[in-house]
LUMKESE-811306 format. One record per residue: x, z, y of N, C-alpha, C in turn. Coordinates in steps of 0.1 Angstrom, whole numbers, plus 5000, padded with zeros to 4 digits. Last residue first. Example, Ala and Ser with C-alpha at 12.3 -4.5 7.8 and 13.67 -1.06 7.14 Angstrom:
<atoms>
512850714978513750714989512950795000;513250784943512350784955513250784967;
</atoms>
This chain:
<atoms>
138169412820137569372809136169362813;139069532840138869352845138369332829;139169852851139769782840138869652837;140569952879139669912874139769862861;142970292883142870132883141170102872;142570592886142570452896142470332895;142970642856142170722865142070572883;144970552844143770532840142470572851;147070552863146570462861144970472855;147070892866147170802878146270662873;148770832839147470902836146570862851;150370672839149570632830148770712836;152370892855152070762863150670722850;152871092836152071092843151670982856;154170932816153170952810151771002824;156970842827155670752825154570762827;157671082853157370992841156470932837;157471152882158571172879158771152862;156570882909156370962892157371002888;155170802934156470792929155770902917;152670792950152870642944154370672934;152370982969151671002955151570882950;154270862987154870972978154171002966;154070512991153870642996154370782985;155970282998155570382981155270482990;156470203026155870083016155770133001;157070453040155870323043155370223035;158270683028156970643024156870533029;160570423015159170533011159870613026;161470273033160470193022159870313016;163270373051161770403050160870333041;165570363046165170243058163670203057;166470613040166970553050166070453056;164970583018164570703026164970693039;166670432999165070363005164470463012;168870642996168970493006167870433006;167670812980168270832994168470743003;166870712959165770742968166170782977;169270562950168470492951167270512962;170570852945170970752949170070672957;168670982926168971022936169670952946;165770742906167070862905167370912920;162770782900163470692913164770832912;160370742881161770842881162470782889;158570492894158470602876160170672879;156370342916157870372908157970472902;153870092918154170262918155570262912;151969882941153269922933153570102931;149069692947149669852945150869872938;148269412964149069512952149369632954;148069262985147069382979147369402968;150069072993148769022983148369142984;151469233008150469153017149469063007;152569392990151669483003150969383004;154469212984153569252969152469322978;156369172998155169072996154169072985;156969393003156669373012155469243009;158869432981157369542981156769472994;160769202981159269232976158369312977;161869333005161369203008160469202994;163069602996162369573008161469443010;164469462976164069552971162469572984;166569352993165569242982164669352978;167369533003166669453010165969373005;168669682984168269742995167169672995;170669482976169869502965168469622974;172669522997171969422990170369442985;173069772997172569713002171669603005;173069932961173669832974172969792983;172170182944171070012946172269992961;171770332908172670302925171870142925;170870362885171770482888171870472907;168170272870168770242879169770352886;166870412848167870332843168570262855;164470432863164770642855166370562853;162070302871163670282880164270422875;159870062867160570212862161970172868;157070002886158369922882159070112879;153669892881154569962877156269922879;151569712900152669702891153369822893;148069582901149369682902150469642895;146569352895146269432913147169572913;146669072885147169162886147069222898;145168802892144768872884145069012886;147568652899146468682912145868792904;150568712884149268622886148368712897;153868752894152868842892151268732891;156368562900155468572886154068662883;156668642925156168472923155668502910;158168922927156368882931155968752931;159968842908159468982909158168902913;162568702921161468672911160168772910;164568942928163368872940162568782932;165968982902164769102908163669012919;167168792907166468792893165368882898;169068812928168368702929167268662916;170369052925168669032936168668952933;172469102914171769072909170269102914;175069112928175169062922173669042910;174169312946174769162953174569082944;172169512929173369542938173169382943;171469742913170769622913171169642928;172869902880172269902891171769752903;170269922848171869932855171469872870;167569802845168069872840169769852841;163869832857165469782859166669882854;160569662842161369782839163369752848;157569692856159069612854159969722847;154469592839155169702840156869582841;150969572855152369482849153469612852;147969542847148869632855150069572847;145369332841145569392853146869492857;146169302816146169192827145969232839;146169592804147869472805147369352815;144469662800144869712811145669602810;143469672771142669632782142969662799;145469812756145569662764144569572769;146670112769145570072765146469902765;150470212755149670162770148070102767;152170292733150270312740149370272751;154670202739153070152731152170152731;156170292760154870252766154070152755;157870462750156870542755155270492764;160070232743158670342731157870402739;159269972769159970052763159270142751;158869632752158069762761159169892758;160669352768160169452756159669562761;159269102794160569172784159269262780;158668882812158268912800159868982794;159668902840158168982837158568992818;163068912839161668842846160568922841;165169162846164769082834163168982843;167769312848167269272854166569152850;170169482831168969412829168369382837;173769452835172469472843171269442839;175469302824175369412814174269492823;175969112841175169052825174769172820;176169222866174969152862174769132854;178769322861177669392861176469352862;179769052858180169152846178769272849;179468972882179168902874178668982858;180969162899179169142905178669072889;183369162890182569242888181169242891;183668892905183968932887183169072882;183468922926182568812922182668842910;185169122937183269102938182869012929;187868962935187169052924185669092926;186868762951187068722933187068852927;186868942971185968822969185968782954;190369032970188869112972187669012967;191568802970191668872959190168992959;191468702996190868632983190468702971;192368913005190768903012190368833001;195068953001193568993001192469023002;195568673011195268692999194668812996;195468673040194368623033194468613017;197268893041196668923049195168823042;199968713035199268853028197868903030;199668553055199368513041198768633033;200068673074198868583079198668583063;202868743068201768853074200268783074;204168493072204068593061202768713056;202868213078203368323086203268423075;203767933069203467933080203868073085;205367833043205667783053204867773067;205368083026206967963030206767913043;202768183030204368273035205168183037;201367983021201568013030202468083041;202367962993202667863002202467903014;201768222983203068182980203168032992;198868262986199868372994201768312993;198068052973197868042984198968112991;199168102943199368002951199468002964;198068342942199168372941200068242948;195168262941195568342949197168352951;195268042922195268062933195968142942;195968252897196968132901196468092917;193968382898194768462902195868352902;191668192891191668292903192968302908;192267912875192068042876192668082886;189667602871190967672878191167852875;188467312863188167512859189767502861;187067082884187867132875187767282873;184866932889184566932878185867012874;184167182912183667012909183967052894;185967482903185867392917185267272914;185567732888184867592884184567572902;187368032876186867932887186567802885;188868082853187668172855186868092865;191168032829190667972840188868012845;193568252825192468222821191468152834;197168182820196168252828194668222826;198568012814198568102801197068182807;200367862829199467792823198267872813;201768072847200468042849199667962839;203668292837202068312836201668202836;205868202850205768132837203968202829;204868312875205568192874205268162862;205268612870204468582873203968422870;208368612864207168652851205768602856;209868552885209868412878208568502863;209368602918208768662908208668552889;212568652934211568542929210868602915;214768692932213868812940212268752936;217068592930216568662918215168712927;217068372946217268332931216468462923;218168522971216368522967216268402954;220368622958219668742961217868642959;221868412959221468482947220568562949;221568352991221368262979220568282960;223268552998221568572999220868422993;225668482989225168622984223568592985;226468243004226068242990225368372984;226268403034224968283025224968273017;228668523030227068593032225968493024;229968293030230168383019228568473017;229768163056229168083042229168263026;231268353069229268363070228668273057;233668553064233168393062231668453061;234768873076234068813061233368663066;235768963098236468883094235868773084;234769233100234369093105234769003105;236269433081234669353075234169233085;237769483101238369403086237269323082;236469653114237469553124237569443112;235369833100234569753105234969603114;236670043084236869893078235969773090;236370313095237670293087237770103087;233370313098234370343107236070313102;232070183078231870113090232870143099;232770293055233170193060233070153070;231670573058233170533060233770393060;229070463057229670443068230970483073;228970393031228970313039229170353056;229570683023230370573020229870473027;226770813033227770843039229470733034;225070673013225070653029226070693038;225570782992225770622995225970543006;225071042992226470992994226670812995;222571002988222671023006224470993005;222170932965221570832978222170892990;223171172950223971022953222870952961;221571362959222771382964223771222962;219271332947219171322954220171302967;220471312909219471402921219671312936;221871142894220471222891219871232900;223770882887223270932896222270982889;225470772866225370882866224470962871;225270482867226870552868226470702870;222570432860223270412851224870432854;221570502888221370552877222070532866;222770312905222870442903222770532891;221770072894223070102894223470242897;218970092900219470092884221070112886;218870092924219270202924219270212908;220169842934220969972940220270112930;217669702921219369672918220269832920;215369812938215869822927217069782917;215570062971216269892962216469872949;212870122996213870172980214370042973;213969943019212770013011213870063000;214069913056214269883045213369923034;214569733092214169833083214269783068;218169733112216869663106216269773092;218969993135219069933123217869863118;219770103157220269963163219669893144;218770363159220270313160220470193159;216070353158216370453167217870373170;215870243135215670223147215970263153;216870463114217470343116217070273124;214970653121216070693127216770533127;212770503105212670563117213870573128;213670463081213470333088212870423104;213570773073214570633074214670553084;210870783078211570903083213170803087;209370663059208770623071210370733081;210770753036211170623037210770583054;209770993036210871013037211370873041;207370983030207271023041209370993045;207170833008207170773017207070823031;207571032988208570932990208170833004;205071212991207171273001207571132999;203971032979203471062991204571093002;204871022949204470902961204570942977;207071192935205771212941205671112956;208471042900208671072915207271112924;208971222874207671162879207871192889;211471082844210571182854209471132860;213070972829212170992822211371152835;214570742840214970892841214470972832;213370522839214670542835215170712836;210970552848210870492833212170512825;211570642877210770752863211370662849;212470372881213470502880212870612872;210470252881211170202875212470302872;209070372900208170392888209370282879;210170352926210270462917209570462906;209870072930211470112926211170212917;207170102939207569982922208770052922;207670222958207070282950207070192933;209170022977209870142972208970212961;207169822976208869812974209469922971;205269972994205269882977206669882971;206870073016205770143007205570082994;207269753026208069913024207869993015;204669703036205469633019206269693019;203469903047202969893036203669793024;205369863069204969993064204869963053;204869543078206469643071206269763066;202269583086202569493071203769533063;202469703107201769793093201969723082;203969543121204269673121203569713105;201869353122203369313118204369443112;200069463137199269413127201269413115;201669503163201269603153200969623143;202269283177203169293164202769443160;201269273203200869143191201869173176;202469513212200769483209200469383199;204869503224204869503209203269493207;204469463254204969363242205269373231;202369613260201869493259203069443248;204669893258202869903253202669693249;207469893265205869813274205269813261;210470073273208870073265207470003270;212670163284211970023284211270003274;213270413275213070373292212370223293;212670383241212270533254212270423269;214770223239213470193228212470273240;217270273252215770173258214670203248;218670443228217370483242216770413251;219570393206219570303217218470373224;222270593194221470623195220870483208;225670473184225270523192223670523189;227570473152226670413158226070503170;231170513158229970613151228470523160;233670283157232870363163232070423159;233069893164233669993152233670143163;230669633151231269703163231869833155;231669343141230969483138231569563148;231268993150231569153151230969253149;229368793129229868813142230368973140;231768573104230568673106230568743124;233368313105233468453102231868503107;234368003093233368043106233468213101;237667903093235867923088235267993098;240167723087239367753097237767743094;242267923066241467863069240367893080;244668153061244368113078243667973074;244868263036245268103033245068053049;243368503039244768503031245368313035;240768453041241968473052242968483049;240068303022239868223033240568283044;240668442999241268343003241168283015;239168683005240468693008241168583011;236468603008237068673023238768683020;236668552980236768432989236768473002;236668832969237668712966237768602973;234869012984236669012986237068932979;232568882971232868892986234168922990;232768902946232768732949233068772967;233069132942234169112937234068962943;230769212948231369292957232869192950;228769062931228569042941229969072953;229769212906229769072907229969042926;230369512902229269432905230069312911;231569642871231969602885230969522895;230569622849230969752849231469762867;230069372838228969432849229469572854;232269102828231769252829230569272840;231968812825233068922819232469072818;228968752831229168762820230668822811;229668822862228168962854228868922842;230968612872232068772871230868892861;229568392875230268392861230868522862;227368472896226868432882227468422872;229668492915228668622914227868572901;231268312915231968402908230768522909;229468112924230268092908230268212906;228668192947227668162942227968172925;231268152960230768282959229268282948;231567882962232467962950231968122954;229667782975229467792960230267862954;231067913000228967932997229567902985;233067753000233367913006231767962993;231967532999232967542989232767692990;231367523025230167453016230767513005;232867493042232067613046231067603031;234167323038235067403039233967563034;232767093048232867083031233667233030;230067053070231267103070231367153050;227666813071228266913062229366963068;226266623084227266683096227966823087;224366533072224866403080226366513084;222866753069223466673057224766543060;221766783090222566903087223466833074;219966593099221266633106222266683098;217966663078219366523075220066513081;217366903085217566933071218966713072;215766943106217166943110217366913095;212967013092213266913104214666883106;213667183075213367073073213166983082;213767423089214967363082214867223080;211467473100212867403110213667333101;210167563077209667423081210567363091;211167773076211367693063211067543068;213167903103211867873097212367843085;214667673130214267833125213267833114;214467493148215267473134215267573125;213467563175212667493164213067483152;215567803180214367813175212967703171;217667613184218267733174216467753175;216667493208217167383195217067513180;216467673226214867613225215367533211;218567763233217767833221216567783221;220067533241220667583230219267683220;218267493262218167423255218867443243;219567733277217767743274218067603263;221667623280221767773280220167783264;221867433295222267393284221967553274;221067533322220467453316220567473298;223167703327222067743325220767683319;224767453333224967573320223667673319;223767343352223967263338224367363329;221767583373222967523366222867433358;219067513393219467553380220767503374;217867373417219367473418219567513406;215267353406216267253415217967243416;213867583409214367543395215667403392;214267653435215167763425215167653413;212567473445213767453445214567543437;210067583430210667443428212067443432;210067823441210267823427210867673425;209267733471210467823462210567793449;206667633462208067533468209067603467;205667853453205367703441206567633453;205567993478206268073466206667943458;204067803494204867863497205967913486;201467793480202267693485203467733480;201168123457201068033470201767913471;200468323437200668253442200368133451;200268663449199668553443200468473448;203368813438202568793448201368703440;205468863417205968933429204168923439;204268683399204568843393205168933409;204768413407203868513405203468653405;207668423401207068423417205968473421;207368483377208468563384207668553401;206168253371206168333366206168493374;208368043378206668033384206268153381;210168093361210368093374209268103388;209667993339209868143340210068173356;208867713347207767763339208267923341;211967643348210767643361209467713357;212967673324212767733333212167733346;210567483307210867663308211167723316;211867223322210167303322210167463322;214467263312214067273325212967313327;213867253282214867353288214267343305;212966993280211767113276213067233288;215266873285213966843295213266893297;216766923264217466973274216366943288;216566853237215966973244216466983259;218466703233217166663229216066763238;220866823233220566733242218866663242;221466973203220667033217220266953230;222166693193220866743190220166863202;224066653200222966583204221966613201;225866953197225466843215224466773208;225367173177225167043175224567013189;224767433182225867373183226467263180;221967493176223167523188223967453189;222567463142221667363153222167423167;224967463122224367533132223367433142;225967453092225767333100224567463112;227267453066228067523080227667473090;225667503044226367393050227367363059;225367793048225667723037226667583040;223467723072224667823070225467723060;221167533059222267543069223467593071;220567753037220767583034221267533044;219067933040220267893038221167803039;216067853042216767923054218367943051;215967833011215867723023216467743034;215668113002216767982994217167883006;214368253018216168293019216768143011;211868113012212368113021213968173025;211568172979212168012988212268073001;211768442984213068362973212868272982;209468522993210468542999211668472994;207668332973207468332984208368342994;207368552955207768412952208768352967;206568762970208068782968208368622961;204068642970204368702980205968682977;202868602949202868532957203868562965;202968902939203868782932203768712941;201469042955202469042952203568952950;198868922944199168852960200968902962;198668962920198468832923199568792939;198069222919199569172918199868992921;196669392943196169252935197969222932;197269702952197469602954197469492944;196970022940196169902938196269752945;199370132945199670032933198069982930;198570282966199670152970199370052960;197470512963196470382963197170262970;199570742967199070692952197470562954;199970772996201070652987200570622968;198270803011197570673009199070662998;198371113023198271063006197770923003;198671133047197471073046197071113030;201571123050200771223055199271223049;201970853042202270973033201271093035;201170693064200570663053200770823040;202870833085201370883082201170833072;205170733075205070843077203970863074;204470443079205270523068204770663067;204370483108203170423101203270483086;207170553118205770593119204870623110;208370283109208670383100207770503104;206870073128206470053116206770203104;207870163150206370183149206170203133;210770083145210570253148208570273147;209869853149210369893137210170043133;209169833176208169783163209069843149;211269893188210269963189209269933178;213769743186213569843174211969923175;212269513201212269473183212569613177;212469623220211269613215211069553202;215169613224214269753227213169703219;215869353221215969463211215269543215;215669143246214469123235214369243228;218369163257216969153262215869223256;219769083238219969243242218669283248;218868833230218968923219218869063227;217368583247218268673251218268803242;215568403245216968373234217268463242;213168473259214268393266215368303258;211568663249212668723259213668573263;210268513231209268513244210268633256;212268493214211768383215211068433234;212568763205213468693214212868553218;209968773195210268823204211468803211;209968633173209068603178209568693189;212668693152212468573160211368563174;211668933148213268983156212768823165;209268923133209268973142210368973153;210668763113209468693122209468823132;212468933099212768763110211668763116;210769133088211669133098212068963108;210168983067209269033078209769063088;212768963052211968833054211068863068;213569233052214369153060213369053064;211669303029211669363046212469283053;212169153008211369173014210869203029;215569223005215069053009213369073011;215969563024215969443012215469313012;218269833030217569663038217269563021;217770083014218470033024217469933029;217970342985217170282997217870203009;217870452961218570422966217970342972;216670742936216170642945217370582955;216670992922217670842923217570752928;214171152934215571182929216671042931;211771062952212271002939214071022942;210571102977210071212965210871132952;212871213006211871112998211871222984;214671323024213771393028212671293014;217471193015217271333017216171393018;216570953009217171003001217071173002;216370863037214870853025215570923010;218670933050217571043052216171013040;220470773035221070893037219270963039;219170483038219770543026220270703025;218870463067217870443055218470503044;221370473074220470573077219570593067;223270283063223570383062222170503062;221470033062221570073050222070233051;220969993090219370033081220170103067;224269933096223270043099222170103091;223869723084225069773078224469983082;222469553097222069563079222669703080;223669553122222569613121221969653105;225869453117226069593121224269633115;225369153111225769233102225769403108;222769043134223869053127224369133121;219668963137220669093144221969103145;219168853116219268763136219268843144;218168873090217768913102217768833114;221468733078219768703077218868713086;222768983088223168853094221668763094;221669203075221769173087222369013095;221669103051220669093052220769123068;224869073047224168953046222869003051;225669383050225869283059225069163060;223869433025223669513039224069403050;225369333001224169303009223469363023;227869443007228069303014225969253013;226869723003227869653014227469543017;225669772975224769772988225369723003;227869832962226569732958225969692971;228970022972229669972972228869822968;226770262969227370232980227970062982;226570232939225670162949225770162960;229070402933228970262929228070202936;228770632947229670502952229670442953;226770722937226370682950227570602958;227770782905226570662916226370642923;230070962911230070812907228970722912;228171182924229671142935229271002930;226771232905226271212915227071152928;228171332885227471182880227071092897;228971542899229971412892229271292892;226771732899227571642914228771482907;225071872892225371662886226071632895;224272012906224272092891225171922885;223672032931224772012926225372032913;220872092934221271962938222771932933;
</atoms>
C-alpha cells in the first residue's frame, strides 16, 4: 500500500480539496446542511476506500444520491412536522438501511449484473438529475426563500391551524378512543395555539409546497418579483470563475478557487449575505437514536427508496470503476467494491452523514495527481476532516448563493448531454398511429420527465419495466423471424422424400423449428384450422425445438386439444429435453401424446404410420 505513498499523499489532497465545497453544497442541497455533505464525504470516502474493490476510487456525496436523498430527508420531515431533529433518526435509519442493502448486494455477487441496467433509463435518469439541481436552484440563487417571505407564508396560515388541530386530534387519539370529551379538548388546545406556533406550521407548510421542480415553479414570479441582486452576483460570479479558471489552468480546480474567491470578497468587503448554516466544530459524534428511536412503521414507506439508493449507489460507483480500470489499466472487483461502498454509507449514517458513491471527477483527479492504491481515498478522508476540525468555524461563513452556483455547474455537467444528441440518430423501431418513434428515446423520455417532475424512484422504477417490455418485444420479434414456425405448406425435410403419397391426404407432417415461446403461438395455433376433415393424423417434429415458454405451453395444450376433439391422432418425432419436461408438468404427455405416440425418429414414427394408418386411396 505504500510502495506510491507520494503519488498517494498528492491525490488524495488534491481530491480532498475537490471534494470540499462539493461536500458542503450537496449537504446544503440535501436539507441537512453542509456538516452532513461534509460528513458522507469524510466517512464515505475513508472506509469505501479502505474496505472497496477499486484502488483509486474516490467516494463521497454525489448529484445522484443527493437527488434521492431529498425526497427521502423531505418526505419525512414533512410527516415529522418541519421538525429536522425530530424527523433525523429515521432519515439516517433509511440511509444506514440503504448502506445494508449495499452490502448484501455484494455479498450476494449482484455487483457484476449492475451493468445490465437499460442505459436508456440511466440517461433518463441523470438527465433528469441536472434539471432538477438546475431548477431547485433557482431560488437560492436568487436569494429568495419561501419561509421567509410574510405574504406568502400568510397564505398558509389557515392550512397551519387545521394541521395543528389535525396533530392534536391525533395525539388525543393515540392516548384513548376518541371521544366527545377528548374532540372538545383537542378543540380548545387548538384554540390556545400560539401566533408563533401558528406561524411556525405555516413557515413549513410554505418551505414545503415551494420544494420540488414543480414548487419552484409555483413561487418561481414571487421569487423574481423579490430577487436579492447581492445574492444573484455572489451565484454568477462563482459560476464565471468555475467555467473561466478550467481555461487558465486545471492544474487547480476551478471550483475550490471560485469558492475562496467570492467567500472572500463577500467577507473581506462585511457584505450582507446570507452564509451557510453552521458547521458544528469537534470530532463528529455517533447518533444513537437511529438505535433508541427506531419505528419499524416510519421508514416502511421508504424501503422501496432505500434499495433505489443502494442500487444507484452501486451504478454510480461501478461506471466510476470501469473508468478508473480504463485509466489505470487494471480490473477493480465489483462485488468488494460494493461491499465497501454499503460499509461507507453505513458508518456515514451512523454520524449524521448523507449517503454517496464512487465520484468520477474526484477520482480522475486522483488519478491524474498520482493516486494508485487505496491509500489516497482514505487520505482524502482524513484531509477533510482536518478541515472540519481546524476550519469548521471559517467554512460557515461560506455565502449559500456561492453553494448554489457550484451545484448549478455540477447538474450542467451531470446531464447526460451523449445520450441527448443520440436522439434524432436513434432508430425508430415503434409505430404509435401513424408515427414511428424509437423505443429508447421514449424510454429515456419517460424516466427523464418523470424524475423532474413527479418521483424519482416512481420513474426509475417504470422505466424498467418499459425497457423490460420493448426488450421482449425485440427479442420475441427477432426470435420469431429466425423461428420457423410455418402454416401447413412448407418443404419436406430429406428424410421425408419417401414418404409414400398415397398417405399425404391422410397424414400431415408439421415441422417447428427454433423455440416456440410468446413470441410465436400465434402461427403455431393455426395448426388445427388448416388440417382438412380428410386428415385423421398429424405428425409434428419437434428434434429443432430446443425450449417452449409458457406461452408456447398452452398454445401447444389448446391445439392437441382441438386436434383430440376432431379424432385426430397426433404423434411427436424427437421431443428434446426441455420441452418434454415442461409438457410432463402439465401432463400433455401422457394425457394428450400417450408415450407409444412419441418417436425418437422419423423413420420409426413412418414405420407406426404405415402399419396404423388407413390409406383413403
Amino acid at each position: 500500500m505504500f510502495k506510491h505513498i507520494k503519488g498517494d499523499i498528492f491525490g488524495g489532497i488534491t481530491a480532498g480539496i475537490v471534494a470540499l465545497p462539493l461536500a458542503l453544497a450537496f449537504g446544503v442541497s440535501s436539507g441537512l446542511g453542509p456538516s452532513a455533505g461534509l460528513y458522507g464525504a469524510i466517512f464515505i470516502g475513508f472506509f469505501a476506500a479502505l474496505f472497496g474493490g477499486t484502488n483509486t476510487q474516490i467516494s463521497g456525496p454525489t448529484a445522484p444520491m443527493t437527488a434521492v436523498s431529498m425526497i427521502v430527508i423531505a418526505g419525512i420531515i414533512a410527516t415529522n412536522d418541519g421538525d429536522v431533529s425530530k424527523a433525523l433518526p429515521a432519515i439516517l435509519t433509511v440511509f444506514l438501511l440503504a448502506g445494508i442493502m449495499q452490502i448484501g448486494l455484494g455479498i450476494l455477487g449482484l455487483g457484476t449484473y449492475i451493468k445490465y441496467i437499460p442505459y436508456p433509463v440511466v440517461s433518463g435518469f441523470m438527465t433528469a438529475i441536472g434539471v432538477i439541481i438546475l431548477i431547485t436552484q433557482i431560488l437560492p440563487t436568487v436569494g429568495y426563500y419561501p419561509k421567509e417571505d410574510v405574504e406568502y407564508v400568510s397564505t398558509f396560515k389557515e392550512s397551519a391551524k387545521e394541521k395543528i388541530l389535525e396533530n392534536i386530534l391525533k395525539e388525543e387519539q393515540g392516548k384513548s378512543v376518541l371521544t366527545l370529551k377528548n374532540f372538545e379538548e383537542a378543540i380548545n388546545k387548538g384554540e390556545k395555539t400560539t401566533q408563533a406556533e401558528i406561524l411556525k406550521e405555516a413557515q413549513t407548510l410554505a418551505a414545503n409546497n415551494a420544494s420540488g421542480v414543480l414548487g419552484t415553479f409555483k413561487v418561481l414570479g414571487r421569487a423574481f418579483k423579490n430577487i436579492n441582486w447581492l445574492e444573484l452576483i455572489l451565484a454568477f460570479g462563482t459560476i464565471i470563475i468555475i467555467y473561466g479558471f478550467k481555461r487558465i489552468t486545471t492544474a487547480v480546480p476551478s471550483t475550490l478557487v471560485a469558492l475562496l474567491v467570492m467567500s472572500g470578497i463577500a467577507y473581506g468587503f462585511q457584505l450582507n449575505y446570507r452564509p451557510i448554516e453552521e458547521i458544528p466544530s469537534g470530532l463528529p459524534i455517533p447518533n444513537l437514536e437511529i438505535i433508541t428511536a427506531f419505528d419499524i412503521s416510519s421508514i416502511t414507506p421508504y424501503i422501496f427508496t432505500a434499495l433505489t439508493l443502494a442500487l444507484l449507489g452501486a451504478i454510480d460507483s461501478l461506471l466510476t470503476s470501469v473508468i478508473a480500470d480504463n485509466m489505470t489499466q487494471t480490473k477493480h472487483k465489483p462485488n468488494k467494491e460494493l461491499i465497501g461502498q454499503g460499509l461507507g454509507n453505513s458508518i456515514a449514517a451512523i454520524f449524521g452523514g448523507i449517503p454517496g458513491a464512487g465520484a468520477t471527477i474526484r477520482t480522475v483527479v486522483n488519478i491524474k495527481s498520482g493516486g494508485k492504491t487505496k491509500l489516497s481515498g482514505m487520505i482524502a478522508g482524513v484531509l477533510l476532516l482536518v478541515v472540519l476540525l481546524a476550519l469548521g468555524p471559517i467554512a460557515s461563513k461560506i455565502p449559500a448563493a456561492v453553494l448554489a452556483g457550484i451545484l448549478i455547474t455540477v447538474g450542467i455537467g451531470v446531464m447526460d448531454y451523449k445520450g441527448l444528441k443520440a436522439i434524432p440518430y436513434l432508430p425508430k423501431d415503434i409505430k404509435i398511429g401513424p408515427l414511428k418513434l424509437s423505443s429508447e428515446v421514449i424510454i429515456m423520455l419517460v424516466v427523464m420527465v418523470l424524475s423532474s417532475i413527479w418521483n424519482l424512484v416512481y420513474a426509475v422504477g417504470i422505466g424498467l419495466v418499459l425497457a423490460s417490455l420493448t426488450f421482449m418485444k425485440k427479442i420475441g420479434d427477432l426470435t420469431a423471424k429466425n423461428s420457423d414456425v410455418k402454416p401447413l405448406a412448407e418443404e419436406a425435410w430429406p428424410d421425408e422424400n419417401e414418404f409414400p403419397k398415397n398417405l399425404k391426404e391422410e397424414v400431415f407432417i408439421k415441422h417447428i423449428k427454433g423455440p416456440l415461446f410468446f413470441g410465436s403461438t400465434s402461427e403455431f395455433q393455426q395448426l388445427a384450422e388448416q388440417i382438412p376433415n380428410s386428415g385423421s393424423t398429424i405428425i409434428i417434429r419437434l428434434g429443432r425445438m430446443p425450449y417452449i415458454d409458457q406461452s408456447g405451453l398452452y398454445a401447444m395444450e389448446d391445439v392437441l386439444h382441438d386436434l383430440k376433439s376432431q379424432n385426430k391422432t397426433v404423434l411427436f418425432v424427437k421431443v428434446l429435453d426441455q420441452p418434454k419436461y415442461m409438457m410432463e408438468r402439465i401432463d400433455i404427455i401422457p394425457d394428450l401424446i400417450p408415450k407409444e405416440h412419441i418417436f425418437e425418429d422419423f423413420d420409426t414414427c413412418l414405420s407406426w404410420v404405415l402399419t396404423n394408418v388407413k390409406d383413403v386411396v
